[in-house]
N, C-alpha and C positions, 0 to 999 in steps of 0.2 A: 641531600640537597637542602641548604638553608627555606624556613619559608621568607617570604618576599615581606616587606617591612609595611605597615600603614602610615598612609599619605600624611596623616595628622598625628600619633600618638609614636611613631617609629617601632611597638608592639608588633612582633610577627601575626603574620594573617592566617589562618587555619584554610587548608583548599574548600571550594563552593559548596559542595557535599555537607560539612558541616559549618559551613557560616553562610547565612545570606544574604551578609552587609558587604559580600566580597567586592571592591578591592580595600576593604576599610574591614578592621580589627572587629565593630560593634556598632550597633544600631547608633549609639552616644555619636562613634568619627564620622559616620554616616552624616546624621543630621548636623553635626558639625559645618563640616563640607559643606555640604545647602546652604548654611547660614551665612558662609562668607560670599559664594556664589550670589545669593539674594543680594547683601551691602555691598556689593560690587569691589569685594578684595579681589579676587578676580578678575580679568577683563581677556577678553579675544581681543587683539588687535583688529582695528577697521582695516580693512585692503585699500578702500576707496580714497580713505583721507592718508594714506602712505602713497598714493598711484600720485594724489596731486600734489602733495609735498615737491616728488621727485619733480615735476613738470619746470618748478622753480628753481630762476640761476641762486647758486651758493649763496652769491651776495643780497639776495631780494631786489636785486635792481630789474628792472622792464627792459633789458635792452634791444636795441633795434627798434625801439617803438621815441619819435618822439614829442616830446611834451610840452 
């Protein structure tokens, strides 16, 4: 069975036993990672601000309300 690739260098990963940057190749991909996580390459989408998006018609119009 192939080892499984690292998230950042695509280098196969050695199993836990002997690496302990696992799921990352070396301490280097490891703090890699971090760094983009810190600059906000990265992002979890908000739930909150996708729940209210949906709330709004297609068009941005207010209907049934009027003005």
């Amino acid at each position: 069975m192939p080892l499984p690739p690292c998230p950042i260098c695509q280098k196969p990963v050695p199993p836990r036993p002997e690496n302990t940057s696992q799921p990352f190749c070396s301490r280097r991909c490891r703090a890699v990672d971090l760094g983009r996580w810190l600059g906000e390459e990265y992002r979890v989408p908000d739930r909150q601000v996708d729940e209210q998006e949906d709330e709004l018609p297609p068009d941005g119009s207010n209907r049934g309300h009027d003005a």
